[in-house]
C-alpha positions as CSV (number, residue, x, y, z in Angstrom):
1,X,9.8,20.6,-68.7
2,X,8.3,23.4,-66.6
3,X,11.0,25.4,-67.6
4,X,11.3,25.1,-71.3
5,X,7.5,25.8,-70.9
6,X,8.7,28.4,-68.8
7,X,11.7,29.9,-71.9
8,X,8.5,29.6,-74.7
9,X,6.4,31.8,-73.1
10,X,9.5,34.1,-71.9
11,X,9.8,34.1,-75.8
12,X,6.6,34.7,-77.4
13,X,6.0,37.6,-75.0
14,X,9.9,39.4,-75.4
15,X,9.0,39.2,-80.1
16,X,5.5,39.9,-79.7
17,X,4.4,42.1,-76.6
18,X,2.0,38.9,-76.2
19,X,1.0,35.6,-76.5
20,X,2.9,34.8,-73.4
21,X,-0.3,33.7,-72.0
22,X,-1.7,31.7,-75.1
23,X,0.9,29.7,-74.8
24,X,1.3,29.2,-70.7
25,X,-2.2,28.5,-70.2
26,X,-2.6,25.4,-72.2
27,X,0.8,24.1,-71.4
28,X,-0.3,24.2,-67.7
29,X,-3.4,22.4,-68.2
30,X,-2.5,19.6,-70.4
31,X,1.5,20.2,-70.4
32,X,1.5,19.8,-66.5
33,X,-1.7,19.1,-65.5
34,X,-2.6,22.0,-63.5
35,X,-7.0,22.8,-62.9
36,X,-8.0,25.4,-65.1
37,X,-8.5,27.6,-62.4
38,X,-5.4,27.4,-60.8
39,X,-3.7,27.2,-63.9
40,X,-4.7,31.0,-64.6
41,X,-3.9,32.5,-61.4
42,X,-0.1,30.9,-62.3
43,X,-0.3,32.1,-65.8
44,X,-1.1,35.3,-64.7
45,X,2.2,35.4,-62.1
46,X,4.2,33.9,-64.4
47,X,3.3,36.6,-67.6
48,X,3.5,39.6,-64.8
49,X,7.0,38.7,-64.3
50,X,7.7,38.1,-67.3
51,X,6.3,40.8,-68.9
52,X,7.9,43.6,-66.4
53,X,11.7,41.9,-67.3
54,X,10.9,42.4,-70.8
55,X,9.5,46.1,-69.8
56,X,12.9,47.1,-68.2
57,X,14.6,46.1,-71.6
58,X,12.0,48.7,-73.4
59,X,12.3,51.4,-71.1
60,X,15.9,51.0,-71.2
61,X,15.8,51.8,-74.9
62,X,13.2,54.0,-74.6
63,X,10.8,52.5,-76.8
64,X,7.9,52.9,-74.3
65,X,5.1,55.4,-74.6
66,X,4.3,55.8,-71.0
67,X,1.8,58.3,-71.1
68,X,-0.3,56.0,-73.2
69,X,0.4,52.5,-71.9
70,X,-0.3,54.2,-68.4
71,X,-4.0,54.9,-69.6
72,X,-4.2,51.9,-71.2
73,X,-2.9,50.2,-67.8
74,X,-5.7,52.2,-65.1
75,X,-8.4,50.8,-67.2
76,X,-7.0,47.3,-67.2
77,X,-6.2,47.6,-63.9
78,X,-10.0,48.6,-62.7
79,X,-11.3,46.3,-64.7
80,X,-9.4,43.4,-63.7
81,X,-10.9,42.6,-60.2
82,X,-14.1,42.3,-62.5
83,X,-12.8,39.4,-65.0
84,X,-11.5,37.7,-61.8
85,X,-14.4,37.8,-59.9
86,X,-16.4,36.5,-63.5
87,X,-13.8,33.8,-63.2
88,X,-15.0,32.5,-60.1
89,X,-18.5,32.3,-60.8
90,X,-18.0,30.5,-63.9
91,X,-17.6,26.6,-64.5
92,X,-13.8,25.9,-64.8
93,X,-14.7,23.7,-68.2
94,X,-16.8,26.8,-69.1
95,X,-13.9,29.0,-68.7
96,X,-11.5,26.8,-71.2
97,X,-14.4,26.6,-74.1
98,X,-14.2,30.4,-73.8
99,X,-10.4,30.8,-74.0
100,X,-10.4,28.5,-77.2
101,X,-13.1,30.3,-78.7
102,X,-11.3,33.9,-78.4
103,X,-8.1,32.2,-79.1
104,X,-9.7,31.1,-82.4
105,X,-11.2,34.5,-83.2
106,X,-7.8,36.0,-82.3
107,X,-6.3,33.9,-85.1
108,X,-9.2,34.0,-87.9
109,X,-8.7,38.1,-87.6
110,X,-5.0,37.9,-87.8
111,X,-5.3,35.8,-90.7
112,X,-7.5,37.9,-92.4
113,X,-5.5,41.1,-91.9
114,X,-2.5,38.8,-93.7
115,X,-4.5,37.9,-96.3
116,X,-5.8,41.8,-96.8
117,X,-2.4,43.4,-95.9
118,X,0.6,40.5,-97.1
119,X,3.1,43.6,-96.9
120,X,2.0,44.3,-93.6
121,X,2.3,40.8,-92.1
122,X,5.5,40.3,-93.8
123,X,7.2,43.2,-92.7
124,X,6.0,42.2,-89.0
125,X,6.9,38.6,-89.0
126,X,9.9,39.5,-90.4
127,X,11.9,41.6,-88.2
128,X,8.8,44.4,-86.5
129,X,10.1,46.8,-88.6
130,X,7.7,49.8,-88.5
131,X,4.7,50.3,-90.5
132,X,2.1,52.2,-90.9
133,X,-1.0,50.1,-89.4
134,X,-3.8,52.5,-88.1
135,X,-1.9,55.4,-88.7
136,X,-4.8,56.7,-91.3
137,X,-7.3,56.9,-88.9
138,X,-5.9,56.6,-85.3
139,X,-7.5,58.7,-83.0
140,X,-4.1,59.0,-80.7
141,X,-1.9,61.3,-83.3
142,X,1.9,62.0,-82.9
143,X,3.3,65.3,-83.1
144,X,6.2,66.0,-85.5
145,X,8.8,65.6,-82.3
146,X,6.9,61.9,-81.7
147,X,5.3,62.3,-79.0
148,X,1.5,61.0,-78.0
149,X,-1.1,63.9,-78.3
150,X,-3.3,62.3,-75.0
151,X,-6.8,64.7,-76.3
152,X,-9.9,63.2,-75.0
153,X,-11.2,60.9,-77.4
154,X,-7.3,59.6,-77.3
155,X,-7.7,58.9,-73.7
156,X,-11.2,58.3,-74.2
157,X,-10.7,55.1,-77.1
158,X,-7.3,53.9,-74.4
159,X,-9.4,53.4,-71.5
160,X,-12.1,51.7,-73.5
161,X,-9.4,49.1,-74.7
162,X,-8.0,49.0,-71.2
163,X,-11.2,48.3,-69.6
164,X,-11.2,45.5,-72.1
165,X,-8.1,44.3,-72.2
166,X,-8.5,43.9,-67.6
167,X,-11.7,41.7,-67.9
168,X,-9.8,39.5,-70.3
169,X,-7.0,39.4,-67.9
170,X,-8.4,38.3,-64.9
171,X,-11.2,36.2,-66.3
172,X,-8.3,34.1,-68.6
173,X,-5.0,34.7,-66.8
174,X,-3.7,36.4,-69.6
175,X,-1.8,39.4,-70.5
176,X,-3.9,40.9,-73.2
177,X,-0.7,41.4,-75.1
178,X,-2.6,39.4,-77.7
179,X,-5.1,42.3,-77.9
180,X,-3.0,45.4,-76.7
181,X,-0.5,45.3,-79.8
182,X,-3.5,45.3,-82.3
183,X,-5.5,48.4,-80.3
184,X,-1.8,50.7,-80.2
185,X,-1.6,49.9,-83.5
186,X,-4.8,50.9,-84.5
187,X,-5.6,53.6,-82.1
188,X,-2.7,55.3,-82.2
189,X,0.2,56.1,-84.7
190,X,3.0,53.9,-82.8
191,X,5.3,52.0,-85.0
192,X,5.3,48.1,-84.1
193,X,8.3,48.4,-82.1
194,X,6.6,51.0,-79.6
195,X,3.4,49.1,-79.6
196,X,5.2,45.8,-78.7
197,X,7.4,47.8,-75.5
198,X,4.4,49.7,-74.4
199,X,2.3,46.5,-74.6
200,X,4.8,44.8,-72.2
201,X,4.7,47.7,-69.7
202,X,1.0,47.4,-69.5
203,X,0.5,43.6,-69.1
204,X,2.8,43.9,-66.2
205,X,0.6,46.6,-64.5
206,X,-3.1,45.0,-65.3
207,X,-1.4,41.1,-64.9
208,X,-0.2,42.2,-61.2
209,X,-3.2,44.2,-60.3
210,X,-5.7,40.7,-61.4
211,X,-2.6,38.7,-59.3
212,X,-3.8,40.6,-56.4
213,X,-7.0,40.3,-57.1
214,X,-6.9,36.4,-57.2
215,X,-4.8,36.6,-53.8
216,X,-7.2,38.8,-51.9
């Protein structure tokens, strides 16, 4: 059972860059029984792991924008510490009603971007062929070879998503992947298959720095 549990969330994380962690935290809760708070500190192993196989993959096709998932990645990784240490001071009941609560906002946003853009979410459930989500107004442009301009509000808006994207992290056990697609998307002019590899590289960088943080 643990390791079917183990192949879904190996799964969701290698179509998606995330949701590896929506899906392992409740199955360790009431799929194996584990305490809330220990089941985040193995969800986060378990997506850090998971996310840097699936990382290797990207970077071997060279799908991952390093320059911006790196930025993306100091600000999660900062901020991480933070969410764990939240974690810690907060009831472990407390903690769940949270994680259901974002997990339903998650969902009631990306239902309402389906229902506002049914090419969109088509094309993306279909086979993540790339569109044109945020490209309008990103602040992070591409240049005509491809590559990420990194100007200051750029860096500015990754951070700020980073910083984010850490607290979540450590105070859920989760990736972020579930947050980090959306932001590339939005803040910058990747196509969904460079948001979902870049989103990869930097849940394995913020989900090992709050894996430290929970062992210190």
């Amino acid at each position: 059972m643990t390791a079917l549990f183990g192949v879904l969330v190996g799964l969701s994380l290698g179509l998606t860059g995330g949701g590896g962690s929506v899906l392992a935290l409740p199955l360790l809760i009431y799929g194996l029984g584990f305490s809330p708070r220990h089941a985040v500190a193995v969800s986060l192993v378990t997506v850090s792991a998971t996310a840097a196989f699936g990382a290797i993959g990207a970077a071997r096709a060279k799908l991952v924008e390093y320059r911006a998932g790196s930025v993306f990645g100091v600000g999660g990784v900062l901020a991480a510490p933070v969410g764990v240490r939240l974690s810690q001071l907060v009831q472990e009941q407390s903690i769940v009603t949270a994680f259901a609560v974002l997990m339903v906002v998650v969902a009631l946003l990306m239902w309402r971007k389906a229902i506002d853009e049914p090419a969109q979410a088509a094309v993306v459930r279909a086979d993540f062929v790339p569109g044109d989500a945020g490209v309008g107004g990103a602040v992070c442009r591409l240049s005509p070879d491809q590559r990420l301009r990194l100007n200051a509000p750029c860096t500015a808006a990754l951070a700020v998503s980073g910083l984010s994207t850490g607290i979540l992290s450590g105070l859920f056990g989760v990736g972020g992947g579930f947050v980090i697609v959306p932001a590339l998307t939005l803040v910058t002019q990747l196509d969904i298959h460079r948001a979902v590899a870049t989103s990869l590289f930097v849940i394995a960088i913020v989900s090992l720095s709050a894996v430290g943080s929970v062992l210190a």
